[in-house]
C-alpha positions as CSV (number, residue, x, y, z in Angstrom):
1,X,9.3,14.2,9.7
2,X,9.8,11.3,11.9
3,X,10.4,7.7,10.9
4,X,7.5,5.7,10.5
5,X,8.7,2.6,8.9
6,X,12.4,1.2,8.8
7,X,12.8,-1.9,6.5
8,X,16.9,-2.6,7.1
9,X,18.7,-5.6,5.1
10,X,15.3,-7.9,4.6
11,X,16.0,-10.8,2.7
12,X,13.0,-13.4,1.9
13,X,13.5,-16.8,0.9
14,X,10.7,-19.2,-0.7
15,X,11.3,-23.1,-0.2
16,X,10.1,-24.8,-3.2
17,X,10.5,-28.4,-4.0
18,X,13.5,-28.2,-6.2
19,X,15.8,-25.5,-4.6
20,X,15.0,-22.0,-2.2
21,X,14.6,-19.2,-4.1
22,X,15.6,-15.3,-2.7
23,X,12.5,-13.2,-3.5
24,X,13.7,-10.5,-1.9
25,X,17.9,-9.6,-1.0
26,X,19.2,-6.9,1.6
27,X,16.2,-4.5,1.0
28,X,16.8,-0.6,2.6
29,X,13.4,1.4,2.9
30,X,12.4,4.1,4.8
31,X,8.9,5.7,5.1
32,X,8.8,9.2,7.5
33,X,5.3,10.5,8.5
34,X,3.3,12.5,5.9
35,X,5.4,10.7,3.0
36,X,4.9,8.9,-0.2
37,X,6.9,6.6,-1.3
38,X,6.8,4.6,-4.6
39,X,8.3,1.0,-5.3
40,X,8.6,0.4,-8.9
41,X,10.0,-2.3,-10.9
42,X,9.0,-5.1,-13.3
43,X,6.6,-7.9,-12.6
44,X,8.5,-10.2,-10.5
45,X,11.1,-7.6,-9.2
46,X,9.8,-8.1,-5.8
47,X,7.5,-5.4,-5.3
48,X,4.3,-7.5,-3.4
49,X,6.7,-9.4,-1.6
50,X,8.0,-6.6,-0.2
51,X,5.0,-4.7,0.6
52,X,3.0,-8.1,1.6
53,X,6.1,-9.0,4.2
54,X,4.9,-5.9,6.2
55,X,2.0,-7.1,7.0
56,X,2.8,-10.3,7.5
57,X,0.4,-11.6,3.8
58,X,3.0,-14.3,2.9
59,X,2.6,-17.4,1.9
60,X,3.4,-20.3,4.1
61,X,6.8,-21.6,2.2
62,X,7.7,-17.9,2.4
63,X,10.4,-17.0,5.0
64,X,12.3,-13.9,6.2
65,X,15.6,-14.9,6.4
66,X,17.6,-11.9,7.5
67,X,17.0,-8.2,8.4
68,X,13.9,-6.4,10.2
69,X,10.7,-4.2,9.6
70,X,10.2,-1.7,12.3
71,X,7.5,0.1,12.7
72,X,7.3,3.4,14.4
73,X,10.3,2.1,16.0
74,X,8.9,-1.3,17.0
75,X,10.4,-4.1,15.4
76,X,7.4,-6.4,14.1
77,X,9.2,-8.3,11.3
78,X,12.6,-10.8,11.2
79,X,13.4,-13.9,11.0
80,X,11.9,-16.1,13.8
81,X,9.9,-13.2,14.8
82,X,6.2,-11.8,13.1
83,X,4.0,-9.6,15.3
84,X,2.0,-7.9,12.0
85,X,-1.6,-9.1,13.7
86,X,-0.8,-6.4,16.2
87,X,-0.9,-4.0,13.8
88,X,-2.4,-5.2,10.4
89,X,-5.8,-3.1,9.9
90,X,-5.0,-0.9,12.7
91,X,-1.7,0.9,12.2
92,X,-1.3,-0.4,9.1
93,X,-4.1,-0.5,6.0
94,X,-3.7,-2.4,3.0
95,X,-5.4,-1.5,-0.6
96,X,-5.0,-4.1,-3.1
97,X,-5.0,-4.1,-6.8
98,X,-8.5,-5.6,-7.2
99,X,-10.6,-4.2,-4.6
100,X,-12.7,-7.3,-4.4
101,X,-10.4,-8.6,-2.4
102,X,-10.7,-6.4,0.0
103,X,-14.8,-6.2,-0.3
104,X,-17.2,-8.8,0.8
105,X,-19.9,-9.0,-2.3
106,X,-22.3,-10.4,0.0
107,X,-22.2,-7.5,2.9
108,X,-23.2,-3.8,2.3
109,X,-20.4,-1.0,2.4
110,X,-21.9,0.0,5.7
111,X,-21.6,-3.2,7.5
112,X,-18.0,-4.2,6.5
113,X,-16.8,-0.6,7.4
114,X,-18.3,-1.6,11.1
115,X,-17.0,-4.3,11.0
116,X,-13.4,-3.4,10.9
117,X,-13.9,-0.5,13.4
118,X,-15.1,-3.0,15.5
119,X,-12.2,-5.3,15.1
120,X,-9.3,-2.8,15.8
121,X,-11.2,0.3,17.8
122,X,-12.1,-1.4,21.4
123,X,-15.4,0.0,22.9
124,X,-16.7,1.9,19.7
125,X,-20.3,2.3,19.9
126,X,-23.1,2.3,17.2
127,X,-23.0,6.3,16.8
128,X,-19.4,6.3,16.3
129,X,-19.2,3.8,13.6
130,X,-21.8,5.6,11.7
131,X,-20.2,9.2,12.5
132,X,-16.9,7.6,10.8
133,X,-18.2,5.7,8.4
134,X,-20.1,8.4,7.3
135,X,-16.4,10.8,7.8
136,X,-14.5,8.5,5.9
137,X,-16.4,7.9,2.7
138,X,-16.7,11.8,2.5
139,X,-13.1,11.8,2.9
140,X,-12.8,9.6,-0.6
141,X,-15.0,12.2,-1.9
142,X,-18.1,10.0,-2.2
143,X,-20.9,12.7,-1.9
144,X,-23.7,9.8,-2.1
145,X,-22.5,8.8,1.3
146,X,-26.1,7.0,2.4
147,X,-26.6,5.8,-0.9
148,X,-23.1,3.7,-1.2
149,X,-23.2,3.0,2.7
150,X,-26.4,0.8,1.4
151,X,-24.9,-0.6,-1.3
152,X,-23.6,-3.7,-2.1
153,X,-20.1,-4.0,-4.3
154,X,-21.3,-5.1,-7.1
155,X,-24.2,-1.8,-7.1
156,X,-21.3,0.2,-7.4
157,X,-19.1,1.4,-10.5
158,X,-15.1,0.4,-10.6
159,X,-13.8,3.6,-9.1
160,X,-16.3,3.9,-6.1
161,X,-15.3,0.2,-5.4
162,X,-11.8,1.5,-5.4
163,X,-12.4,4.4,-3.0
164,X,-14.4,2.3,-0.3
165,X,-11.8,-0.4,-0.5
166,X,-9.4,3.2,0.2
167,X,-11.8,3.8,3.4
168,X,-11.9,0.4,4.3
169,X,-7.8,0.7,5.1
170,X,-8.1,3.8,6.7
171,X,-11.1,3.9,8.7
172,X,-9.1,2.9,11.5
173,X,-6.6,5.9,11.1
174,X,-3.6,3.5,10.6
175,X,-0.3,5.2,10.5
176,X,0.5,3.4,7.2
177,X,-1.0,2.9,3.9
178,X,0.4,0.6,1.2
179,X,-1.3,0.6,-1.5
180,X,-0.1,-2.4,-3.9
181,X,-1.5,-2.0,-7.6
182,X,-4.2,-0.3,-6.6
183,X,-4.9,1.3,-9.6
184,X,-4.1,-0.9,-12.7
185,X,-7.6,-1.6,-12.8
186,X,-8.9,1.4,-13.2
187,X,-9.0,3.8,-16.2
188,X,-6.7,6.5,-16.5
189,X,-9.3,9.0,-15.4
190,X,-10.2,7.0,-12.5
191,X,-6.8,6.6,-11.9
192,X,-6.1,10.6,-11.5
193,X,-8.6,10.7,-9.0
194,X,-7.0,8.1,-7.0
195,X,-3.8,9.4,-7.1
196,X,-5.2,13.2,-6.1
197,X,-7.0,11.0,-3.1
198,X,-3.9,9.8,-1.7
199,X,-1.9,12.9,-1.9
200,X,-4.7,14.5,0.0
201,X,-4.7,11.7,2.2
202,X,-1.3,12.1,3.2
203,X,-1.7,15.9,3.6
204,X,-4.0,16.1,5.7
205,X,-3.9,13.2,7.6
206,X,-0.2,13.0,8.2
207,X,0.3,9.2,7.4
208,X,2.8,7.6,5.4
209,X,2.4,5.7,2.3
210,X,4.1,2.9,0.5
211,X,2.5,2.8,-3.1
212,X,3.7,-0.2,-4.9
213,X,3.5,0.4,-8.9
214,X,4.8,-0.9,-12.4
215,X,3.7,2.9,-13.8
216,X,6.8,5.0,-13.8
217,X,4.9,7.8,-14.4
218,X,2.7,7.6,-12.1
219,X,5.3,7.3,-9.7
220,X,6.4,10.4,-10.6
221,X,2.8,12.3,-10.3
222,X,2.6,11.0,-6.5
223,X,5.6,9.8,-5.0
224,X,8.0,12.0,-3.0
225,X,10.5,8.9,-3.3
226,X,10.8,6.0,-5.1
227,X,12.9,2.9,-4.5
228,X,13.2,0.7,-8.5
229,X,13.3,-2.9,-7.8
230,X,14.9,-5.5,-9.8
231,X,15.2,-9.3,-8.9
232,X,14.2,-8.8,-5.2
233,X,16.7,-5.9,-5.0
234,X,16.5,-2.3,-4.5
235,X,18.9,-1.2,-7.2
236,X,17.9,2.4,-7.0
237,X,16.2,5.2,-4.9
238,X,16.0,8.8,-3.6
239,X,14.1,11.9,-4.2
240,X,11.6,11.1,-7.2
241,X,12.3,13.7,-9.5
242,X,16.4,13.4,-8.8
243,X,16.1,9.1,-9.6
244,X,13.8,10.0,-13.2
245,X,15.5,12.9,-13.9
246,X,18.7,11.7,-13.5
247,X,18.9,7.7,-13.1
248,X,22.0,6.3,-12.3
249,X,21.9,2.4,-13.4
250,X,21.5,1.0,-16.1
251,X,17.8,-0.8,-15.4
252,X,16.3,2.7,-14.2
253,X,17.7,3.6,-17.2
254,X,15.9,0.8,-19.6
255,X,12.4,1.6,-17.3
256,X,12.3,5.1,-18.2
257,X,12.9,4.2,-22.1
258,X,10.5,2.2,-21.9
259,X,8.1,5.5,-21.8
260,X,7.4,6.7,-24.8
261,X,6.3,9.9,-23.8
262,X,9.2,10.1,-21.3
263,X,11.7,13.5,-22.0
């Protein structure tokens, strides 16, 4: 598998009124084609700042103050230096936890899934963005495909809100998925089925995926790798099942007793 995303020493600083503060300090990550991999960590470890900086989401007294983010070997990401439009919704997709942020309540599935394939595919025409519109909500296993393409949000349960904010980031067939949160919303049934969707995802389509997560566990059901994060550093990572099965520091450690059900 080939490198699709190289993060090498990033460090993130936020300028606040009393003093900066480092949100994120020397971060390593690697993502190859057809991979998962999980960042996990406490709230405020520096998970969303990490998978925000990628695509250039952060806020405006937020500043990368050394390393790089390359992308499928072009660098789009240091200090001085952001070139994430080119590839935000286009190589990249982004999933966030609450999927009304990535829905507009006042436009039907089927126009906002146009709309982005109209944004990043130059020269699509009509029948196209209904032949993949159509393609990509069967690919979230959405059988009512003409019934949720006429729907409005708020018509439809949590999951299926979930799943089309899914197709919404990768309609365009972006080379990268993160996923940050995605499913703390949903019920741990729901959540299953999200999880088997992006494992299939990956599978078949060959991307890579950075799935950002405070659930350990289900870190473990998805992730090939995971990266643990703790005060804007990645203290930890490697092969999933080596890092829980085996932790070597102390915090991985206190995560994974945490878990009751953890053995």
């Amino acid at each position: 598998m080939t490198t699709l995303l190289r993060i090498s020493g990033l460090s993130v600083t936020a300028r606040l009124a009393a003093d900066d503060l480092r949100l994120l300090d020397e971060v390593d990550l690697e993502i190859r084609r057809g991979q998962i991999v999980g960042v996990v960590g406490e709230s405020g470890s520096g998970k969303t700042t990490l998978a925000r900086c990628v695509v250039g989401l952060l806020e405006r007294n937020v500043r990368v103050e050394h390393g790089a983010v390359t992308l499928a070997g072009e660098q789009v990401v240091a200090p001085g230096l952001d070139r994430t439009d080119r590839v935000r919704g286009s190589a990249v997709g982004m999933v966030f936890q609450d999927a009304s942020r990535s829905l507009n309540p006042l436009m039907k599935v089927r126009t906002q899934l146009a709309e982005v394939l109209r944004r990043h595919v130059p020269g699509i025409d009509r029948a196209e963005v209904e032949r993949r519109s159509v393609e990509v909500l069967e690919q979230m296993r959405i059988s009512e495909t003409a019934r949720v393409l006429g729907s409005y949000p708020h018509q439809l349960s949590g999951g299926l809100r979930q799943r089309v904010a899914i197709g919404l980031a990768v309609v365009t067939r972006p080379a990268l998925v993160i996923a940050d949160e995605c499913t703390t919303a949903l019920d741990v049934t729901t959540q299953t089925k999200v999880v088997g969707l992006f494992r299939t995802l990956v599978d078949e389509l060959g991307i890579g995926l950075l799935f950002v997560t405070h659930d350990l566990m289900l870190a473990s059901d998805l992730c090939d790798r995971i990266a643990v994060m703790s005060a804007g550093r990645v203290v930890e990572q490697g092969d999933t099942l080596r890092v829980l099965d085996n932790p070597q520091q102390e915090y991985t450690r206190g995560l994974l007793a945490a878990i009751p059900s953890w053995s």
